[in-house]
N, C-alpha and C positions, 0 to 999 in steps of 0.2 A: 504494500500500500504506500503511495505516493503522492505528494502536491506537486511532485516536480515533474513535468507536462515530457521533457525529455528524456526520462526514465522508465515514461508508462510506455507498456506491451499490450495492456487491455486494458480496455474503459469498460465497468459493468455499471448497468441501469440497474436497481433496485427502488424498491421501497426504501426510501430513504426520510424519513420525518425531518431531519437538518440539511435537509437541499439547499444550499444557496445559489447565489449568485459565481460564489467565487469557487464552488464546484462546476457550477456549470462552464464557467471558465478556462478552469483546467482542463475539464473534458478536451471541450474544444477545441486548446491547443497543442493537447496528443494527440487528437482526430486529425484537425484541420493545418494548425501550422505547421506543426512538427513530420501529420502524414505517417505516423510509425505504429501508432494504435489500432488496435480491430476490436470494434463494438458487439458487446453479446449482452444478455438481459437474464433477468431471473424467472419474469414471466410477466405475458403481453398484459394483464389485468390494468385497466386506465383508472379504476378508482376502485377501494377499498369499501363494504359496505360496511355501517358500525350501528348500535344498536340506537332503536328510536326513527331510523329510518334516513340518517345522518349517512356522508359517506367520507372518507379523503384521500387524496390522489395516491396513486398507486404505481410500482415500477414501469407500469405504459405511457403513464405522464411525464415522468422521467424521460424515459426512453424518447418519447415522443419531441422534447425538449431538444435531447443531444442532437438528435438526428434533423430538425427542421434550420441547428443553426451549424449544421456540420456538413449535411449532405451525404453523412458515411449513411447506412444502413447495417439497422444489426444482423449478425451473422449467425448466432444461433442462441435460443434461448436453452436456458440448460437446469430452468427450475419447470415446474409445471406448463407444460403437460410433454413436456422434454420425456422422451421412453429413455436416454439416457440416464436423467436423474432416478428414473424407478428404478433401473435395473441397480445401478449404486445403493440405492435403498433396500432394496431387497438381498443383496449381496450380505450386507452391513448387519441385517436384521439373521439373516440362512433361511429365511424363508422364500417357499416359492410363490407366483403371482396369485395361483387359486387359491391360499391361505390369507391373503390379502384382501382389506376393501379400502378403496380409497375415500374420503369424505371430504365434502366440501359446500359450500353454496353455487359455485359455477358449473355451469355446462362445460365451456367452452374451454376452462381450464381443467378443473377439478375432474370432471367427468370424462373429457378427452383423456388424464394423464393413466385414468384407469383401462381405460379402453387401449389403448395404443400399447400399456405391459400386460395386457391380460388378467386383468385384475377386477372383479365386481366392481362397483361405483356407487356411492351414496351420494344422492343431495341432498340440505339439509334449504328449506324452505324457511330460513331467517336472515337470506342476503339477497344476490341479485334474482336468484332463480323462483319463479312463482310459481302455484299451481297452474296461471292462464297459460304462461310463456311455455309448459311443459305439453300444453294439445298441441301447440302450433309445431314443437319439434317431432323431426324425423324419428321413425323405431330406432332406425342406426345411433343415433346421437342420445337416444335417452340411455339414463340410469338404470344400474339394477334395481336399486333401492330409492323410497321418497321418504323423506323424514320431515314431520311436522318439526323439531329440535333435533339437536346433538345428543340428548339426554334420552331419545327413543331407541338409540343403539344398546339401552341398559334395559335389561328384562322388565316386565312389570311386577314380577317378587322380588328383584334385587330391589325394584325402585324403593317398594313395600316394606323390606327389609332395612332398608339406608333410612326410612323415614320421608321420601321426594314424594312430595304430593306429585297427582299427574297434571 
């Protein structure tokens, strides 16, 4: 990790809450003036959803940033729904993909990242992903799984047991 524009080898877009200005800066001039950088991302998501219905920008805004004042294009994202990052994950964990579900509120990442290692897919129906938006998707692109919460992946006698009202 670097500020010095002529040292960087790669510029990564993330989720970053202390984005500034003078990051964006430095991006640019390992992209742009220096020409020695190759941009990759952690994953395309343009905004974060938070609770109450609230959202904030997200490694796509980022990303979207580098690239409108650089001209580079990213070259490969390598968080969701990257089958690279799964297979790392799965590796890491010794487990194989049909032991896995992946969960998430996106389609487009979370549920893609499933599909692409062979892995079940959960959405969980408290961020971007609605019950509407789920008729209008293709079979191919839906979930295995719909989850009203996160908290639905937990038995209703564990819940019973823990004391979690439903």
């Amino acid at each position: 990790v670097s500020d010095d524009p002529s040292r960087i080898d790669v510029v990564v877009a993330s989720f970053d809450r202390g984005f500034t200005y003078a990051k964006l800066q430095t991006a640019f001039d390992a992209l742009w003036y220096h020409r020695r950088a190759r941009l990759v991302a952690t994953n395309p998501d343009p905004y974060c959803p938070m609770p109450g219905g609230h959202g904030q920008p997200d490694a796509g805004a980022v990303l979207a940033a580098v690239e409108a004042c650089t001209g580079a294009r990213c070259e490969a994202v390598l968080g969701k729904p990257s089958p690279e990052m799964a297979a790392v994950a799965l590796e890491a964990l010794g487990l194989g993909a049909p032991e896995c579900l992946v969960t998430g509120d996106r389609l487009s990442t979370d549920a893609a990242l499933g599909r692409s290692a062979g892995m079940d897919a959960a959405v969980v129906l408290t961020g971007e992903t609605t019950p509407e938006h789920l008729t209008r998707v293709p079979a191919a692109e839906r979930p295995t799984w719909v989850l009203r919460r996160l908290d639905d992946l937990v038995p209703t006698s564990a819940r019973a047991g823990l004391g979690w009202a439903d």
